[in-house]
Backbone as numpy.savetxt, mean C-alpha at the origin, in Angstrom:
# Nx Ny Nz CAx CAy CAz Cx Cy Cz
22.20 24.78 -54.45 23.02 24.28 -53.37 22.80 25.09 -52.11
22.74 26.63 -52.48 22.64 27.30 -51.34 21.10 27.12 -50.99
20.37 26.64 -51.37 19.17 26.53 -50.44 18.42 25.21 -49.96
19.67 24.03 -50.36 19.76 22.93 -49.50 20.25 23.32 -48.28
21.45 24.15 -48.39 22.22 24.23 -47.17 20.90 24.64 -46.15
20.53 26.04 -46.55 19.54 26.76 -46.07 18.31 25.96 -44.93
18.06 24.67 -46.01 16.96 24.19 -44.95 17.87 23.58 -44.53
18.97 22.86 -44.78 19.37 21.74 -43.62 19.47 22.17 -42.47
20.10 23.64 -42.41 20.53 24.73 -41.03 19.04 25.21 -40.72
18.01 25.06 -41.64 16.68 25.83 -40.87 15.93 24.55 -40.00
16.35 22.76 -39.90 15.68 21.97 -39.85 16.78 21.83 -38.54
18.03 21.82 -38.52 18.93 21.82 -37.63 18.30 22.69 -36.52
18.57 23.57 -36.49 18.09 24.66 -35.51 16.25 24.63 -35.07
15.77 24.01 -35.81 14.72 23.67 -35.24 14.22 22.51 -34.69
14.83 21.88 -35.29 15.47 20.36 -34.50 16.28 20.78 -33.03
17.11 21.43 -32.56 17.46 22.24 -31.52 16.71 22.58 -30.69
15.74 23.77 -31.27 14.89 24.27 -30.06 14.18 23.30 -29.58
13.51 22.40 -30.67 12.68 21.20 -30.15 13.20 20.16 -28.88
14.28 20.24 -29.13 15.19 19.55 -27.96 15.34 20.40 -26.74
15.61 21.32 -26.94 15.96 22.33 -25.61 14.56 22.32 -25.04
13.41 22.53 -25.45 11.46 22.56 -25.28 11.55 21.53 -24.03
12.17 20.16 -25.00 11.89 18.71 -24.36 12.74 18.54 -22.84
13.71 18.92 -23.23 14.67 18.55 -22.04 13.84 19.43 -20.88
13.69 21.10 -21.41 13.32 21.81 -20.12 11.55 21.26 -19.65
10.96 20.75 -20.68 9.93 20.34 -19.81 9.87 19.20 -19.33
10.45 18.16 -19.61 11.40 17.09 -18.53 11.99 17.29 -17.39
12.67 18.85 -17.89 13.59 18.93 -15.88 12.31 19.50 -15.80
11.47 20.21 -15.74 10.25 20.40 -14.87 9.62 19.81 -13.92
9.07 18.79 -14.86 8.39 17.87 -14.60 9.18 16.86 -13.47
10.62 16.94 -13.12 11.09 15.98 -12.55 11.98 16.76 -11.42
11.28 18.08 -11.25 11.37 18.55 -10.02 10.76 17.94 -8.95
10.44 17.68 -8.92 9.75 16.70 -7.58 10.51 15.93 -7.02
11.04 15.38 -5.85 11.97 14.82 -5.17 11.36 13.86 -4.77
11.37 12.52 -5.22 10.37 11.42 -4.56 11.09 10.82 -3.25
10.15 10.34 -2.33 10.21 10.27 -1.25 11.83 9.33 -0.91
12.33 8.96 0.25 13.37 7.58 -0.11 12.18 6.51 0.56
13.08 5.18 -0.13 12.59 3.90 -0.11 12.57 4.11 0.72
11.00 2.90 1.90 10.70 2.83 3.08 11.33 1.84 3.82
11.53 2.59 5.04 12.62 1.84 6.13 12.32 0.13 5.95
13.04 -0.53 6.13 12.89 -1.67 5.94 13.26 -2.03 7.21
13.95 -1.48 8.34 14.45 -2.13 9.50 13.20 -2.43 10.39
12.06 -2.13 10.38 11.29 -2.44 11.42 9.73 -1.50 11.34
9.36 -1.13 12.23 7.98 -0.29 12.50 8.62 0.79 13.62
8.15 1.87 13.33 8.87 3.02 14.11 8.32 2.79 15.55
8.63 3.38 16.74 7.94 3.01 17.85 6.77 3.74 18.15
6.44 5.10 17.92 5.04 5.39 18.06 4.20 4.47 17.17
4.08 4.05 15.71 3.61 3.00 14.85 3.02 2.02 16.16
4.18 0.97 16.60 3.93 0.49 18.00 2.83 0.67 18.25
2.86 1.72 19.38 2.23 2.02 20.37 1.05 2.20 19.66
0.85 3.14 18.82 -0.55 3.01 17.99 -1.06 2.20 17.66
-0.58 0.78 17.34 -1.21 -0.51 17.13 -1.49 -1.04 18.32
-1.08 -0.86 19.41 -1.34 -1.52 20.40 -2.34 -0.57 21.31
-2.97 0.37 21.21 -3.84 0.93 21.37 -5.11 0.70 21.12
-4.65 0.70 19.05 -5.90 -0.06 18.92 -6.49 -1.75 19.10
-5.55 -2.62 19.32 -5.34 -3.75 19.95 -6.28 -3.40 21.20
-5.64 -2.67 21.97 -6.82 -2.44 23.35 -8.51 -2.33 22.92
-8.10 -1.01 22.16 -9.62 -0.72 21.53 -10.46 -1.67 21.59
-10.34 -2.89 19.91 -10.85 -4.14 19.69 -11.06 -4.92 20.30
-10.29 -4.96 21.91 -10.25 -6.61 22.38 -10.61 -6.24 23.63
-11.29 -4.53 24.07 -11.11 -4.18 25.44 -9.92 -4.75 26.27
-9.41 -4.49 25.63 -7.79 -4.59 26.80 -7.41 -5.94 27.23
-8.28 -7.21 25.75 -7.74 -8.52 26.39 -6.54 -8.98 25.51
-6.12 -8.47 24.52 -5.03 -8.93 23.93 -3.93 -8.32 24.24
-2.78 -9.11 24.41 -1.42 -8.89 24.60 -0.61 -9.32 23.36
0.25 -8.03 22.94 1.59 -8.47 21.49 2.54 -8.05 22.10
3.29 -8.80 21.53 5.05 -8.30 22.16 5.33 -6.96 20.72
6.09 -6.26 21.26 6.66 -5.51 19.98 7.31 -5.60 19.43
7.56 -7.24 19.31 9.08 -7.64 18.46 7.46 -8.06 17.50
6.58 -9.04 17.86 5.90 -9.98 17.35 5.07 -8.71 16.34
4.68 -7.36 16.69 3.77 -6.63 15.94 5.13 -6.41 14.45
6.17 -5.73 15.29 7.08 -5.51 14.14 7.62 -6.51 12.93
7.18 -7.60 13.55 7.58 -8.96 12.11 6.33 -8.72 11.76
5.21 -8.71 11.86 3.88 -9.17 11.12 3.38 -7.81 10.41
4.71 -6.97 10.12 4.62 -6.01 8.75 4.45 -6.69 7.52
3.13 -6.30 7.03 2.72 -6.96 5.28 3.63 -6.28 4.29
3.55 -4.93 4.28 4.40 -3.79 3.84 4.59 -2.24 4.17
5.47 -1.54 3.04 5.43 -0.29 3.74 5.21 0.53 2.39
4.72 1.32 2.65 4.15 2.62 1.43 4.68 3.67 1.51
4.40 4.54 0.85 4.03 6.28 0.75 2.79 6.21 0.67
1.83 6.03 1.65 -0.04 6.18 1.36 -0.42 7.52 1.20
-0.04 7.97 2.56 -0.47 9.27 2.16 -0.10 10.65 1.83
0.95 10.76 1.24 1.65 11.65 0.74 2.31 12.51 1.37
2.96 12.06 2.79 3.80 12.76 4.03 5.24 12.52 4.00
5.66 12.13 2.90 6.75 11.36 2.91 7.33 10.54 4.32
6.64 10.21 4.93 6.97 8.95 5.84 6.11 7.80 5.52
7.34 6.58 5.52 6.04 5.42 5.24 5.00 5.10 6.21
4.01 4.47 5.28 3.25 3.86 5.84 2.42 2.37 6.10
2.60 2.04 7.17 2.60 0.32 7.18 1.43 -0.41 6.85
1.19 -1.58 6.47 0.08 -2.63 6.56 1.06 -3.58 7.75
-0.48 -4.43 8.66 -0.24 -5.04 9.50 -0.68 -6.54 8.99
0.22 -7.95 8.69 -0.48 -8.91 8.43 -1.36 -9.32 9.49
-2.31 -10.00 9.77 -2.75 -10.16 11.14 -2.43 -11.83 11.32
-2.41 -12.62 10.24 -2.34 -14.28 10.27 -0.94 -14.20 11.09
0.30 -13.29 11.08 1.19 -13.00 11.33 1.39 -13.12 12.82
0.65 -12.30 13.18 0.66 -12.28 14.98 0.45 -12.92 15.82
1.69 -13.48 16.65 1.39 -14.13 17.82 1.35 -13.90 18.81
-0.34 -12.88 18.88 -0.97 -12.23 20.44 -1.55 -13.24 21.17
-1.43 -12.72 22.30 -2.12 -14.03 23.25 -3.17 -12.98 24.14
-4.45 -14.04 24.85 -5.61 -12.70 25.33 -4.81 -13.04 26.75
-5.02 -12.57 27.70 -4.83 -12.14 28.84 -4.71 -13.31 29.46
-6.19 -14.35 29.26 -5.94 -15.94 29.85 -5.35 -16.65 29.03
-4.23 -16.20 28.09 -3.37 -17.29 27.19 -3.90 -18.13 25.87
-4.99 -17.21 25.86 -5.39 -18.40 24.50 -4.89 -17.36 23.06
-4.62 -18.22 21.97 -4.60 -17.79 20.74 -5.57 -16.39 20.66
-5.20 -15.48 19.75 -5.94 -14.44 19.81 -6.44 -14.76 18.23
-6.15 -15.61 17.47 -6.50 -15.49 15.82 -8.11 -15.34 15.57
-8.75 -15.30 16.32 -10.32 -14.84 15.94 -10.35 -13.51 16.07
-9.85 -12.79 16.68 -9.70 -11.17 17.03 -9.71 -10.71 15.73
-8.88 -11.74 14.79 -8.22 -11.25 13.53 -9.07 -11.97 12.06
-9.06 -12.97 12.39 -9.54 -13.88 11.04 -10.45 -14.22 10.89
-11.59 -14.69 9.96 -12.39 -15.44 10.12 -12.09 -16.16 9.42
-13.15 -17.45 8.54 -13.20 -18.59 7.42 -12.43 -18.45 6.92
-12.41 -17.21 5.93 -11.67 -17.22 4.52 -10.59 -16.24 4.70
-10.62 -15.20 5.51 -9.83 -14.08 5.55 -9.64 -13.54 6.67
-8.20 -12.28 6.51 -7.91 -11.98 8.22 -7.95 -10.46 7.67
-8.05 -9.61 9.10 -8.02 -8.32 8.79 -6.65 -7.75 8.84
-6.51 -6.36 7.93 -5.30 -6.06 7.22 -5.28 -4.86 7.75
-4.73 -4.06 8.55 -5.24 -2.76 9.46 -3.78 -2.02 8.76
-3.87 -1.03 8.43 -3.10 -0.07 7.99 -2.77 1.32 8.86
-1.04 1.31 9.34 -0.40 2.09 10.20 -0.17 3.34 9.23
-1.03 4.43 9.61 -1.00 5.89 8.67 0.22 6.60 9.31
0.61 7.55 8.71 2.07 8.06 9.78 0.97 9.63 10.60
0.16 9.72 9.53 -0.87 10.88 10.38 -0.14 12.55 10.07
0.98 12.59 9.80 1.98 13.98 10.51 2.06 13.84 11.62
1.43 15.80 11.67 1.76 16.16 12.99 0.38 15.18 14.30
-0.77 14.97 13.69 -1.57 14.23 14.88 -1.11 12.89 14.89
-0.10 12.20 14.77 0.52 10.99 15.07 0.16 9.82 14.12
0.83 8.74 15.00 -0.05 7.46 14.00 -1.40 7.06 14.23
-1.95 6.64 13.24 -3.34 6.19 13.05 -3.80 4.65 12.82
-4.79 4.49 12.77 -4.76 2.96 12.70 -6.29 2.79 11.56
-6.03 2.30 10.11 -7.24 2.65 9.33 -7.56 0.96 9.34
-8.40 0.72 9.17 -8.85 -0.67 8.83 -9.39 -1.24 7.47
-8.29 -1.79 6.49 -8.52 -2.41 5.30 -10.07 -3.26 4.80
-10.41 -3.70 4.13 -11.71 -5.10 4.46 -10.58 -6.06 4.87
-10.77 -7.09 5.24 -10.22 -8.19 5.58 -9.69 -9.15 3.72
-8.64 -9.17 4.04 -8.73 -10.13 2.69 -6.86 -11.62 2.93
-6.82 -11.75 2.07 -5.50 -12.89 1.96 -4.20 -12.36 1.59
-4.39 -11.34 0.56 -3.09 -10.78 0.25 -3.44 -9.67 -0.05
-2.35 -8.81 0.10 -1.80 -6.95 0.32 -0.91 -6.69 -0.44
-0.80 -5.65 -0.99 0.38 -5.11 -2.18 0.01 -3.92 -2.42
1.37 -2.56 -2.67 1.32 -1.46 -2.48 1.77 -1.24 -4.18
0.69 -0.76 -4.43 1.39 -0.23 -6.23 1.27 0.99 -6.43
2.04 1.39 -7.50 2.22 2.79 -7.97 0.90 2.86 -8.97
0.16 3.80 -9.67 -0.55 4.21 -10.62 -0.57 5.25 -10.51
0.24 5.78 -11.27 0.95 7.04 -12.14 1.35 8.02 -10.41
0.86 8.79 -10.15 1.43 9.56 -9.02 0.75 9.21 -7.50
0.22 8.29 -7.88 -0.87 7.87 -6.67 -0.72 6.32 -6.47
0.02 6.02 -4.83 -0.34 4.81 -4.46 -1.16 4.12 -3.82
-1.15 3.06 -4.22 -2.82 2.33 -4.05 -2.30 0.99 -3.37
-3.22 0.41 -2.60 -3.00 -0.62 -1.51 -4.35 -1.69 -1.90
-4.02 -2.88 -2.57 -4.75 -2.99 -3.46 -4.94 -4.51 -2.11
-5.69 -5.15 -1.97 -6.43 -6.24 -1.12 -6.94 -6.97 -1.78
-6.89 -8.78 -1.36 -7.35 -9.49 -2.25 -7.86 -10.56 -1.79
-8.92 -11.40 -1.71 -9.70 -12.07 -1.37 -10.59 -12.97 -1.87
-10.63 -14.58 -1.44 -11.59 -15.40 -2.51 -13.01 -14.36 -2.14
-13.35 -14.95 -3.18 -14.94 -14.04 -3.96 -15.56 -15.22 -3.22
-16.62 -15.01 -2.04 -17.09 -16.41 -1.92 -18.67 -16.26 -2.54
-18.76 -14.87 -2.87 -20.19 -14.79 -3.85 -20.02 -15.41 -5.61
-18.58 -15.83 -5.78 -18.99 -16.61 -7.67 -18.94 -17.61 -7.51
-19.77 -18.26 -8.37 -19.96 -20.02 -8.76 -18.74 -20.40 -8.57
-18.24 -21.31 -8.49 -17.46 -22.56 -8.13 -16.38 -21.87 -7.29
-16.18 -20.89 -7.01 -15.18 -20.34 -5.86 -13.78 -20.13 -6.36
-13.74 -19.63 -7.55 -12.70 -19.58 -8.75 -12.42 -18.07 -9.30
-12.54 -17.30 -8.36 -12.75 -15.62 -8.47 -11.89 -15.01 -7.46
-11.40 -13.94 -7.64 -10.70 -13.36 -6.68 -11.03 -11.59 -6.54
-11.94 -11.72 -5.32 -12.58 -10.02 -5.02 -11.15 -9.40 -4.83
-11.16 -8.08 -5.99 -9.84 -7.46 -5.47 -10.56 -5.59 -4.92
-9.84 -5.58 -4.43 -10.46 -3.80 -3.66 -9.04 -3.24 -3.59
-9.18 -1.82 -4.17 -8.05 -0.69 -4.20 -8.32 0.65 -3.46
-7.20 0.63 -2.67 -7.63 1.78 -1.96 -6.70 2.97 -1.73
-6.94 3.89 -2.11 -6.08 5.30 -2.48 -6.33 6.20 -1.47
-5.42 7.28 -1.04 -5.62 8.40 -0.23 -5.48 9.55 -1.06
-7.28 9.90 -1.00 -7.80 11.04 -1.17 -8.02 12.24 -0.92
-7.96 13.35 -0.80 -8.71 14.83 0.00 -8.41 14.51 1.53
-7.09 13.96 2.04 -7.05 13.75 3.53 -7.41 12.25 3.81
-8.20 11.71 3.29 -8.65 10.53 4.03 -8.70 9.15 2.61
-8.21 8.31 3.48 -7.91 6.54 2.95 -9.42 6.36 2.08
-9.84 6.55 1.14 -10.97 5.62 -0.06 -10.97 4.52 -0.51
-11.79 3.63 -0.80 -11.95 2.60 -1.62 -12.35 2.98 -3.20
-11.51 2.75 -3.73 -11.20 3.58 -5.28 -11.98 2.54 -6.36
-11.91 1.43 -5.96 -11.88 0.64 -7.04 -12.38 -0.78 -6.68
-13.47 -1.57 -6.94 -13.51 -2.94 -6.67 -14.28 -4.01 -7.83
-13.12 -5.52 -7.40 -13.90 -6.14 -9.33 -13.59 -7.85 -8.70
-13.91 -8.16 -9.41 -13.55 -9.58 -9.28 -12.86 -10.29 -10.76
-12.11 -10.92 -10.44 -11.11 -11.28 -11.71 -10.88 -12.80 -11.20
-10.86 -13.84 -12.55 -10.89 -15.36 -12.20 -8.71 -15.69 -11.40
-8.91 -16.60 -10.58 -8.07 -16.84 -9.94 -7.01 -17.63 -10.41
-5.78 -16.96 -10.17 -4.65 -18.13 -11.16 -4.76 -19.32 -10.58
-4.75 -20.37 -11.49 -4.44 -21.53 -10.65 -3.50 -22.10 -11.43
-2.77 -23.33 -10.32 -1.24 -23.74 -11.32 -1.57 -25.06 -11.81
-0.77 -25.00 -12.37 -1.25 -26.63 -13.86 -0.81 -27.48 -13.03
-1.02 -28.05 -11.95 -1.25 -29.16 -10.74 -2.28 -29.81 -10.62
-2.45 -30.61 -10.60 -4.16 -31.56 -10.23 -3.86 -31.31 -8.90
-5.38 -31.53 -8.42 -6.22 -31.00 -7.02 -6.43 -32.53 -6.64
């Protein structure tokens, strides 16, 4: 009897430490303070101005955006590069810039199949930046494991019957925005006749 007791109290207590092990390398591990959710009210105003800079850049100084019109045609907002301030994608199908003599600016931005997706970096201390995505249809900011990725997506117009979707992932690396990852995967389509 006494050396049932014996292990039950030697399996108890080691059952214990095993727990105390777990918990403290859990609170360890969850020292880290993750960033807060990204502002949702708008695009900060240097952001702004940095897009509309590079707006000049691209168009030599023929496109005009209002800054209500840049601030709606937010795709999304991230943690890209690990500053804890977010960081934006710009839709471009979104924008209603006009060039200087009033015409539509959507070639600035789009071509055939796709528009370009320009990404607002927060930079730190050297300000905002303006990185340029490939051009694709849809944008989405995912987590994979401690690293977020800004993943771009686009018909494949290089596979047979046009039933593919080029996807490209792009992570911030050693300081600077990479292309991490690129594949082509067949395209959902919905049980609708065409």
């Amino acid at each position: 009897m006494k050396k049932i007791i014996r292990r039950v109290e030697g399996r108890t207590i080691r059952g214990m430490v095993l727990s105390a092990c777990t918990i403290a390398s859990l609170a360890a591990c969850a020292a880290e303070v993750p960033p807060p959710v990204p502002d949702e009210a708008g695009l900060p105003d240097a952001a702004i101005t940095a897009f509309q800079d590079y707006l000049d850049r691209i168009s030599e100084n023929s496109l005009v955006c209002a800054t209500d019109d840049i601030s709606a045609a937010r795709a999304l907002s991230a943690y890209v590069d690990g500053d804890a301030v977010p960081d934006f994608v710009i839709e471009t199908r979104a924008l209603h810039c006009q060039t200087r003599r009033g015409e539509p600016a959507v070639g600035y931005f789009c071509g055939a199949t796709a528009c370009s997706l320009p990404l607002l970096l927060s930079g730190g201390e050297d300000g905002w930046q303006v990185v340029q995505l490939m051009s694709g249809n849809h944008v989405r900011a995912m987590e994979h494991y401690r690293e977020t990725r800004i993943e771009v997506r686009e018909i494949d117009r290089g596979a047979p019957g046009g039933r593919n979707v080029l996807v490209r992932e792009y992570a911030w690396r050693e300081g600077e925005l990479v292309r991490i990852n690129e594949y082509s995967e067949a395209a959902m389509t919905g049980s609708g006749t065409r």
